[in-house]
ZASE-300175 format. One record per residue: residue number from 0; chain; x, y, z of N, C-alpha, C in turn. Coordinates in steps of 0.05 Angstrom, whole numbers. Layout:
<sites>
+-----+--------+--------+--------+--------+--------+--------+--------+--------+--------+--------+
| num | chaine |   n.c1 |   n.c2 |   n.c3 |  ca.c1 |  ca.c2 |  ca.c3 |   c.c1 |   c.c2 |   c.c3 |
+-----+--------+--------+--------+--------+--------+--------+--------+--------+--------+--------+
| NUM |      A |      X |      Y |      Z |      X |      Y |      Z |      X |      Y |      Z |
...
+-----+--------+--------+--------+--------+--------+--------+--------+--------+--------+--------+
</sites>
This chain:
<sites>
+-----+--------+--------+--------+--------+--------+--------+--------+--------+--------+--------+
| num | chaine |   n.c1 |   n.c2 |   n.c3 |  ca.c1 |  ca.c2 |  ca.c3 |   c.c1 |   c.c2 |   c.c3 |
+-----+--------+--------+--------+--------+--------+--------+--------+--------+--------+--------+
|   0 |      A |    532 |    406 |    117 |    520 |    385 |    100 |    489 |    385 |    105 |
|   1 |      A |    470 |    392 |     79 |    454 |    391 |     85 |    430 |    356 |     87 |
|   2 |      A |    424 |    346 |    106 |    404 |    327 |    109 |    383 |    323 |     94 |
|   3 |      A |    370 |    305 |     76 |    352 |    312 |     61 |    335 |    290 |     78 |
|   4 |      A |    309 |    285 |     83 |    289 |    283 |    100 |    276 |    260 |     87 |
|   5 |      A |    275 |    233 |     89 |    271 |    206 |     64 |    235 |    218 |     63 |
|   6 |      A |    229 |    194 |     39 |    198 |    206 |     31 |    186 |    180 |     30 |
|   7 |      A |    166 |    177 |     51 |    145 |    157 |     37 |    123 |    162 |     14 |
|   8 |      A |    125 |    143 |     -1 |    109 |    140 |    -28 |     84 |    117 |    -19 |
|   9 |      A |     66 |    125 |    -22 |     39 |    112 |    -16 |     18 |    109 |    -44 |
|  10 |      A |     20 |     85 |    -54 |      5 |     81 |    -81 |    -22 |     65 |    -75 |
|  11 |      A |    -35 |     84 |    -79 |    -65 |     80 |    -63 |    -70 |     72 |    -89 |
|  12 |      A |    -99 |     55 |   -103 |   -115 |     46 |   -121 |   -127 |     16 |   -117 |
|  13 |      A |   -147 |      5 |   -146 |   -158 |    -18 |   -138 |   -128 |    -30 |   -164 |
|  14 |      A |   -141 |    -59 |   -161 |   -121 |    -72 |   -181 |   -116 |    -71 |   -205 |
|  15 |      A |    -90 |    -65 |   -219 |    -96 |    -64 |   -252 |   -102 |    -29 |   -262 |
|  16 |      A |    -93 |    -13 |   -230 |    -97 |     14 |   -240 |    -67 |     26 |   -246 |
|  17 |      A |    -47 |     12 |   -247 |    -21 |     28 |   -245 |     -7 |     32 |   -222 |
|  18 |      A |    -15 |     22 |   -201 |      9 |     30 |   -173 |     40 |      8 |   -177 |
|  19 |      A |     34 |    -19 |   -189 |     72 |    -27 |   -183 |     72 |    -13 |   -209 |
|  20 |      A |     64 |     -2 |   -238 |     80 |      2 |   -259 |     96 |     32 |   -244 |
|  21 |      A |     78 |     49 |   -226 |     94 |     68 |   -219 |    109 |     73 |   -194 |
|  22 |      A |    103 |     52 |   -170 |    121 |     51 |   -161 |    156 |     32 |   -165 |
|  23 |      A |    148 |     18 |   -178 |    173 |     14 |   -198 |    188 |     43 |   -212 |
|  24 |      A |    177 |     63 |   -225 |    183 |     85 |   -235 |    206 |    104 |   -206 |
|  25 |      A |    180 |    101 |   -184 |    187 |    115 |   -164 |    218 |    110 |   -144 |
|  26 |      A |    217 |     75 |   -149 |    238 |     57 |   -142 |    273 |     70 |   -154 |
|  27 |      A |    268 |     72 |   -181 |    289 |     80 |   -197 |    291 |    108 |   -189 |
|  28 |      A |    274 |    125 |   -196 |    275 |    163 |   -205 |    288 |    172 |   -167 |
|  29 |      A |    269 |    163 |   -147 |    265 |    171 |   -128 |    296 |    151 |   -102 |
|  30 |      A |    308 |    136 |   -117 |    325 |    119 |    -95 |    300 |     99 |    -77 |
|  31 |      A |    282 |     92 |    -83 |    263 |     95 |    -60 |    265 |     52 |    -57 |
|  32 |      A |    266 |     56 |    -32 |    265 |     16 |    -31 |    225 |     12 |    -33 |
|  33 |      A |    223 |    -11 |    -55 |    201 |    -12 |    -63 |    190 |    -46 |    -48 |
|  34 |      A |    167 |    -39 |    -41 |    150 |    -64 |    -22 |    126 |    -69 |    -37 |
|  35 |      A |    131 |    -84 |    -49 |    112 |   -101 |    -71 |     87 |   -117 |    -59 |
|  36 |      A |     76 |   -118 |    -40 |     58 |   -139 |    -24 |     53 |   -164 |    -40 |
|  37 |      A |     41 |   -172 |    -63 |     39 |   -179 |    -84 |     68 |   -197 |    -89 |
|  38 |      A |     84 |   -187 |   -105 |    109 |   -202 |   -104 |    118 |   -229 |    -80 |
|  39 |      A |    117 |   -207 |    -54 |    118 |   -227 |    -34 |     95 |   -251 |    -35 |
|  40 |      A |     69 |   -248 |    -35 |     58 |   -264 |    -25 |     55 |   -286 |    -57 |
|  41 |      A |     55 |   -279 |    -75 |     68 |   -299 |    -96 |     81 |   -309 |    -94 |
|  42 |      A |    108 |   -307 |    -84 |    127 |   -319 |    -80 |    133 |   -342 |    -61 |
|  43 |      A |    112 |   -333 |    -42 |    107 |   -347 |    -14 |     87 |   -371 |    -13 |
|  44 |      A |     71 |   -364 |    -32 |     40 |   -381 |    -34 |     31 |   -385 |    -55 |
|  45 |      A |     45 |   -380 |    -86 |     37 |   -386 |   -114 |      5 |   -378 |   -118 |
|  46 |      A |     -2 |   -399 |   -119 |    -42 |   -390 |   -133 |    -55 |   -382 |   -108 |
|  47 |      A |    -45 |   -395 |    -83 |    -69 |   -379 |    -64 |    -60 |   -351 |    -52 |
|  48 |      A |    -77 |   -334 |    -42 |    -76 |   -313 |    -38 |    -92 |   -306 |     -8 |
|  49 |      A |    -74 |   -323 |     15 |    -96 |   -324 |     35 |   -100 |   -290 |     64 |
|  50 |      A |   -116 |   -285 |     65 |   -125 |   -259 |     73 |   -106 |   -260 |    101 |
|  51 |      A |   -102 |   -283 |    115 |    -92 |   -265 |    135 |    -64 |   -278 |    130 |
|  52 |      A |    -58 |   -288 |    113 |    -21 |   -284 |    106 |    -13 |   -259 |     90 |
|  53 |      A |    -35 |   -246 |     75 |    -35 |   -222 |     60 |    -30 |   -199 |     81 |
|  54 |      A |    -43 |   -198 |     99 |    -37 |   -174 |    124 |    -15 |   -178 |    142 |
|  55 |      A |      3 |   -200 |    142 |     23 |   -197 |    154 |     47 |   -192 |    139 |
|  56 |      A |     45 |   -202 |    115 |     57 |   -191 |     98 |     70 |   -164 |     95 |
|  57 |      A |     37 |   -150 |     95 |     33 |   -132 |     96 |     57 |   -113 |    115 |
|  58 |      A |     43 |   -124 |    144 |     65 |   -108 |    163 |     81 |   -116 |    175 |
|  59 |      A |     95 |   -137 |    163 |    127 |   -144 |    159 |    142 |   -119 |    149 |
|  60 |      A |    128 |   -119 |    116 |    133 |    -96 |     95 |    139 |    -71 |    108 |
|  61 |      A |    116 |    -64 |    119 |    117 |    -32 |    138 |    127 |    -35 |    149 |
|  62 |      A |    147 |    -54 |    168 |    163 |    -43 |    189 |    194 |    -46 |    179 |
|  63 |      A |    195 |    -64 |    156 |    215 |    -59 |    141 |    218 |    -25 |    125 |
|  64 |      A |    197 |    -24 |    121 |    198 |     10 |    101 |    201 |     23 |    126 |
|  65 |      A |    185 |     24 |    151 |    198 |     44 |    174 |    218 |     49 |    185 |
|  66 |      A |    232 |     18 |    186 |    264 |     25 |    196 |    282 |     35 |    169 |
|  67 |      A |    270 |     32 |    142 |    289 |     42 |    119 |    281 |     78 |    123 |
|  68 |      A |    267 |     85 |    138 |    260 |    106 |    134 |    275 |    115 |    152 |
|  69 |      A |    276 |    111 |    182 |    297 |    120 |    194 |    321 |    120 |    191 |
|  70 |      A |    328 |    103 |    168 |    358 |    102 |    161 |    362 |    121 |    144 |
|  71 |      A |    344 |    140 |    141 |    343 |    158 |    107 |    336 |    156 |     81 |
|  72 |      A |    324 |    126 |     82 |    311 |    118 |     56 |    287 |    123 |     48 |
|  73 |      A |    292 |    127 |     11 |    259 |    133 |      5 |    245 |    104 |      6 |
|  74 |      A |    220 |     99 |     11 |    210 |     82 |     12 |    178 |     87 |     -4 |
|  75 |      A |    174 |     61 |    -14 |    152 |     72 |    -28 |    130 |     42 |    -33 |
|  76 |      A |    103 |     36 |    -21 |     94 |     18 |    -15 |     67 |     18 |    -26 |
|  77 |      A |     64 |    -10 |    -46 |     51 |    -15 |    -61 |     29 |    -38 |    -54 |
|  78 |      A |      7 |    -25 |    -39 |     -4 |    -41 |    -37 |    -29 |    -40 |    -29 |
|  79 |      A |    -50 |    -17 |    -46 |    -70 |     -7 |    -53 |    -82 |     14 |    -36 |
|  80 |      A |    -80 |      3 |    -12 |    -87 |     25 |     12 |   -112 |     37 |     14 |
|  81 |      A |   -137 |     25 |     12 |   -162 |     28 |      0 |   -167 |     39 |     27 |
|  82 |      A |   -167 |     35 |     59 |   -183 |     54 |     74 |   -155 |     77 |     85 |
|  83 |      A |   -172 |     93 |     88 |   -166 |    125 |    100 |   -144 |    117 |    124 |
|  84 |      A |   -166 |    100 |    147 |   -147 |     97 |    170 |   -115 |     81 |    163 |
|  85 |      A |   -107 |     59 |    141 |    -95 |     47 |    133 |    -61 |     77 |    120 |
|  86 |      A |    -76 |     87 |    102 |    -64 |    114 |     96 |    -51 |    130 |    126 |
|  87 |      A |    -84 |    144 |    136 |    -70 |    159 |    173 |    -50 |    142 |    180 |
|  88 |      A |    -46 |    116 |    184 |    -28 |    107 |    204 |     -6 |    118 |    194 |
|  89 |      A |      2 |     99 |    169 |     20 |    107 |    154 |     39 |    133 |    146 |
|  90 |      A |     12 |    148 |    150 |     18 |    181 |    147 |     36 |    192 |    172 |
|  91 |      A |     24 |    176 |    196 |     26 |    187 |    220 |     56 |    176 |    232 |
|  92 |      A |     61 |    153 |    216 |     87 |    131 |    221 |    108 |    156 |    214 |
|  93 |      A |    104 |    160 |    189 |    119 |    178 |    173 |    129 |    212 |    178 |
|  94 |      A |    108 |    222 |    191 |    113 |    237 |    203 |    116 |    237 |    238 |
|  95 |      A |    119 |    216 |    246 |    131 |    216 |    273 |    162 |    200 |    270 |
|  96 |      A |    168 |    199 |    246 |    201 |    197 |    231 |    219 |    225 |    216 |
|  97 |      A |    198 |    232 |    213 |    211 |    264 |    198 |    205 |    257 |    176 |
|  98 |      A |    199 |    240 |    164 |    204 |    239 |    144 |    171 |    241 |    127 |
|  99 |      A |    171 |    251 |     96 |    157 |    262 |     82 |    135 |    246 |     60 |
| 100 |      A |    116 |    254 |     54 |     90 |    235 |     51 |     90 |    244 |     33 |
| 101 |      A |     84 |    223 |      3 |     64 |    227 |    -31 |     57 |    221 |    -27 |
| 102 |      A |     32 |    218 |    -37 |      3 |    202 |    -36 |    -10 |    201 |    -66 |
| 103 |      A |      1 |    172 |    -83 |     -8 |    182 |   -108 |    -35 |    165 |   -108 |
| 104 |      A |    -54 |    171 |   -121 |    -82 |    145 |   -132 |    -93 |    148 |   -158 |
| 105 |      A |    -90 |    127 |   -161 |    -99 |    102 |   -182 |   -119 |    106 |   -193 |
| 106 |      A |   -135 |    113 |   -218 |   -163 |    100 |   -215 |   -166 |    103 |   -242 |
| 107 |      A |   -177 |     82 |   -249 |   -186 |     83 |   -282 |   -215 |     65 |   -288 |
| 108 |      A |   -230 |     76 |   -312 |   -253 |     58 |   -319 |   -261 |     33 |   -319 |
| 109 |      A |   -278 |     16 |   -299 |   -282 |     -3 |   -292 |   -271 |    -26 |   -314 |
| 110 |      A |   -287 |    -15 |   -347 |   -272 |    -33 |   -368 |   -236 |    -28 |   -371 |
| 111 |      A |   -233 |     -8 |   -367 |   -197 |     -9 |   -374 |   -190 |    -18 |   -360 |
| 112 |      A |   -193 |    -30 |   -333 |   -187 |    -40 |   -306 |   -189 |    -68 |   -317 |
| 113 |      A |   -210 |    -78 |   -330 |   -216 |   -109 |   -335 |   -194 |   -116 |   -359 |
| 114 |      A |   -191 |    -97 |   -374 |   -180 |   -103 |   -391 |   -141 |   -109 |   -397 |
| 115 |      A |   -136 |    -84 |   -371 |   -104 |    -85 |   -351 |   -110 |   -114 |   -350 |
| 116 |      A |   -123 |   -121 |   -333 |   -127 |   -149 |   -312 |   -119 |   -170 |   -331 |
| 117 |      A |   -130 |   -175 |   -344 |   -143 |   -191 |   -365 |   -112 |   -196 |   -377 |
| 118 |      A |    -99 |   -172 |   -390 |    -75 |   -175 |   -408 |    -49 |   -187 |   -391 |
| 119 |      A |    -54 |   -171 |   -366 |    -33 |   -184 |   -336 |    -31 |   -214 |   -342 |
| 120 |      A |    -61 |   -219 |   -333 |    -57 |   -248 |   -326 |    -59 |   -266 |   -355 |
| 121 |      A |    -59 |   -258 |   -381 |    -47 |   -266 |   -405 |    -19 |   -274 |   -408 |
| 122 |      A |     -9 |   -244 |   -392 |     27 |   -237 |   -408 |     41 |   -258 |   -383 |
| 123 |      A |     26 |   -246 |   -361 |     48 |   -248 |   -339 |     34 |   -272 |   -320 |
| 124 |      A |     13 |   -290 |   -319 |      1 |   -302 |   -298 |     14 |   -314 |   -273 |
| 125 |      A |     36 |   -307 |   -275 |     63 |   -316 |   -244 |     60 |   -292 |   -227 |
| 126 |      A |     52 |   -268 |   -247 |     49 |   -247 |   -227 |     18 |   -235 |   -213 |
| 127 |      A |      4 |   -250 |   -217 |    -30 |   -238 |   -212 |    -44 |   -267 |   -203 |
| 128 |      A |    -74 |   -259 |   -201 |    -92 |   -278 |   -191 |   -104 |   -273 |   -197 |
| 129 |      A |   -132 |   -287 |   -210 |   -149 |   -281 |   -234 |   -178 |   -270 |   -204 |
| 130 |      A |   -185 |   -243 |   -227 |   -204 |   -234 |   -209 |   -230 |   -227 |   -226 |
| 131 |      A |   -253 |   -235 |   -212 |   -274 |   -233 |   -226 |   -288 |   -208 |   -229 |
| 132 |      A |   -310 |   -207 |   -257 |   -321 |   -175 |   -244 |   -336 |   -169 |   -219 |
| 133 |      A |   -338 |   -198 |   -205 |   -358 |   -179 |   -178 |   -334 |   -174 |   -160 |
| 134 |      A |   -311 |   -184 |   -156 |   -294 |   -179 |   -138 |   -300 |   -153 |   -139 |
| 135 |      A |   -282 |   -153 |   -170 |   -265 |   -120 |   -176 |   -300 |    -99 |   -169 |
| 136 |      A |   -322 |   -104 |   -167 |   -345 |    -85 |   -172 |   -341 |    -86 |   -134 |
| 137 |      A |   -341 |   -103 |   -123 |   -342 |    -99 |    -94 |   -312 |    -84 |    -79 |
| 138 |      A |   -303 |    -90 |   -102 |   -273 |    -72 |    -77 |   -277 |    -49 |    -80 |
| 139 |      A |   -289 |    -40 |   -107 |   -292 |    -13 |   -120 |   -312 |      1 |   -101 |
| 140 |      A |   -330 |    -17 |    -89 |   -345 |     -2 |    -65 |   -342 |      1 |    -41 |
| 141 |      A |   -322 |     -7 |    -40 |   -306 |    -12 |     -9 |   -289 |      3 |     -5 |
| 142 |      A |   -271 |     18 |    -29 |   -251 |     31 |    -31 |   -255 |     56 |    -19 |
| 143 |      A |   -236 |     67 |      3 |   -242 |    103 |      5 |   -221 |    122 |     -8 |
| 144 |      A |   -237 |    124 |    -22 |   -222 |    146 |    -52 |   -202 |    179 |    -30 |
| 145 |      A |   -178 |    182 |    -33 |   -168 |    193 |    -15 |   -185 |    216 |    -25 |
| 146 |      A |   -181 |    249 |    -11 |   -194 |    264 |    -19 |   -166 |    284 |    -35 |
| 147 |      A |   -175 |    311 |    -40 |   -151 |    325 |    -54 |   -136 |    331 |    -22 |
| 148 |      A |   -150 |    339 |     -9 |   -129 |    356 |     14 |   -111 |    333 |     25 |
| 149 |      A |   -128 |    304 |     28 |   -108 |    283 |     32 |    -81 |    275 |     14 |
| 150 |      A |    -85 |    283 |    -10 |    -75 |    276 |    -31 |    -46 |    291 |    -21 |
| 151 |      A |    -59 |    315 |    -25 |    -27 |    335 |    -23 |    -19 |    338 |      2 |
| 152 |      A |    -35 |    322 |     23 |    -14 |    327 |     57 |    -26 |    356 |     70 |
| 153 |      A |    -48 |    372 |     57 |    -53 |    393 |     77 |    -77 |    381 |     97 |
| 154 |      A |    -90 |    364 |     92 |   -110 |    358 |    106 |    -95 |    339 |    139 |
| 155 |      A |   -103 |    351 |    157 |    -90 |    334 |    175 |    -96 |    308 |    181 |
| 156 |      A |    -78 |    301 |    197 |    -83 |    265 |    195 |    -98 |    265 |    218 |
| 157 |      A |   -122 |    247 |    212 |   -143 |    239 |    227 |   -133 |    220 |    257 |
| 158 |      A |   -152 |    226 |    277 |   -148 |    211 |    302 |   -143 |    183 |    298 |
| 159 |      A |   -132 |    164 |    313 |   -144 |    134 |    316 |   -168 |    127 |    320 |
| 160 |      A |   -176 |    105 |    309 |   -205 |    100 |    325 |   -208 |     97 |    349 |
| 161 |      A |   -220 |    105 |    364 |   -235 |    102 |    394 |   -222 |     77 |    404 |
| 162 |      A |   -217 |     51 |    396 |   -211 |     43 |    415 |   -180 |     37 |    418 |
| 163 |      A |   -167 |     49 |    399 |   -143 |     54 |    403 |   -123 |     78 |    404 |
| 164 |      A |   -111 |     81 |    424 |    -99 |    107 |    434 |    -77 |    119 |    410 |
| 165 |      A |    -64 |    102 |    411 |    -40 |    114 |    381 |    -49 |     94 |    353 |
| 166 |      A |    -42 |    123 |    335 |    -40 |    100 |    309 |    -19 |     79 |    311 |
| 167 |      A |      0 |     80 |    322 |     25 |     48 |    329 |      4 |     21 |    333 |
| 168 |      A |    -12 |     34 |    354 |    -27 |      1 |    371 |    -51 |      0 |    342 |
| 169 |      A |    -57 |     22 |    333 |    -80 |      8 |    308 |    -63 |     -4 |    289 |
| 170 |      A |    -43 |      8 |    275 |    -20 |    -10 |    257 |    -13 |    -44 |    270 |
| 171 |      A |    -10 |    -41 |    294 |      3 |    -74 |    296 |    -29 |    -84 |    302 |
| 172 |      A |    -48 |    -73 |    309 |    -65 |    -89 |    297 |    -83 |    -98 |    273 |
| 173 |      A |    -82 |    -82 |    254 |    -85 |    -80 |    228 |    -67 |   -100 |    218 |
| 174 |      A |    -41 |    -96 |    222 |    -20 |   -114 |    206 |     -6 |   -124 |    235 |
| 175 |      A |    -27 |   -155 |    236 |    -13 |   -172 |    254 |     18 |   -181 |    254 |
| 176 |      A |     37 |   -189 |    274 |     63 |   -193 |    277 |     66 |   -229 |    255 |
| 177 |      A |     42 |   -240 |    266 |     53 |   -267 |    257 |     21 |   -276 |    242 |
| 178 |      A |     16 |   -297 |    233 |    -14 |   -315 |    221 |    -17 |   -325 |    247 |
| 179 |      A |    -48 |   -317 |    249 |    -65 |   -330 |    270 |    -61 |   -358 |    282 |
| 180 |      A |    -64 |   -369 |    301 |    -60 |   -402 |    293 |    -98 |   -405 |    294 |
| 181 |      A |   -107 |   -429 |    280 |   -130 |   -430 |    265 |   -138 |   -457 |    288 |
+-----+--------+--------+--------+--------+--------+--------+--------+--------+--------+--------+
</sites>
C-alpha cells in the first residue's frame, strides 16, 4: 500500500487578492481541511477585528492544521502570510512532518484589489471589514512578496531569527497560546 505524504497549502497575498476563493477550490479538488482565519475571527468578534485575538487565532489554526497533517491530511491555510519568517516556520513545521509544501501568491492591481474589496463588503459585509486605501497602501509595503525559488520549495528554508533556536519556539511565539491579559 502505497502512503501518500499530506500537503500543506499556503495562500500567501494582501486582501481581496483571491486566497479563500482558492483555497476553498483547494478544500474541495485537494481533500485538504481549510483554516479560514477570517471566518473564525468573524464569528468570534463580528465588526471588531482585534490584533492580538487575530494571532491566536491564528495559532490555534496551525496547530490544528499540524496535527491534521500528522494524521495524513491535506491542509491548506488562508491567511495571507505576508512575512518570509511566518511562511519558514510553516515550511519548516511541514517538513519536519513529512509532509509537502504549495506555496501559492496572490497579487493583483492596487485598483482591482479596491474594487474585490469594495464588491465583498457590498455582496457579503458578514464576511469582511471595511478597509481603507491607506491600510491596503501600507500592508502593500509591509508585505514580503515570496520569491520564485520560495515559491516552488527549491530555495531552502531560512534559519530562525537569532534569538530563537528552533522555528517551534518562533511559531509559539508569533502565534501566542492564549490573549494577553491587558
Amino acid at each position: 500500500m502505497t502512503v501518500m505524504r499530506p500537503t500543506l497549502f499556503l495562500t500567501v497575498g494582501l486582501p481581496g487578492t483571491g486566497k479563500t476563493t482558492a483555497a476553498r477550490r483547494i478544500e474541495v479538488e485537494e481533500k485538504a481541511l481549510r483554516l479560514t482565519k477570517d471566518e473564525w475571527v468573524k464569528a468570534l468578534y463580528g465588526l471588531d477585528n482585534p490584533t492580538s485575538a487575530s494571532d491566536v487565532i491564528e495559532g490555534r489554526l496551525i496547530e490544528i492544521g499540524l496535527r491534521a497533517l500528522d494524521l495524513g491530511v491535506n491542509v491548506v491555510v488562508d491567511f495571507g502570510l505576508w512575512g518570509r519568517d511566518e511562511r519558514s516556520a510553516l515550511r519548516q513545521a511541514a517538513a519536519d512532518r513529512g509532509a509537502a509544501v504549495e506555496m501559492l501568491y496572490f497579487e493583483l492591481t492596487p485598483a482591482e484589489q479596491r474594487r474585490r474589496l469594495d464588491r465583498r463588503h457590498a455582496d457579503q459585509p458578514h464576511t469582511t471589514w471595511h478597509m481603507s486605501d491607506e491600510e491596503l497602501a501600507s500592508w502593500a509595503a509591509i508585505i514580503s512578496v515570496p520569491t520564485v525559488d520560495e515559491l516552488t520549495g527549491t530555495e531552502p528554508i531560512d534559519s530562525p531569527p537569532p534569538e530563537f533556536s528552533t522555528w517551534d519556539e518562533w511559531r509559539r511565539h508569533r502565534w501566542p497560546p492564549s490573549v494577553p491579559d491587558r
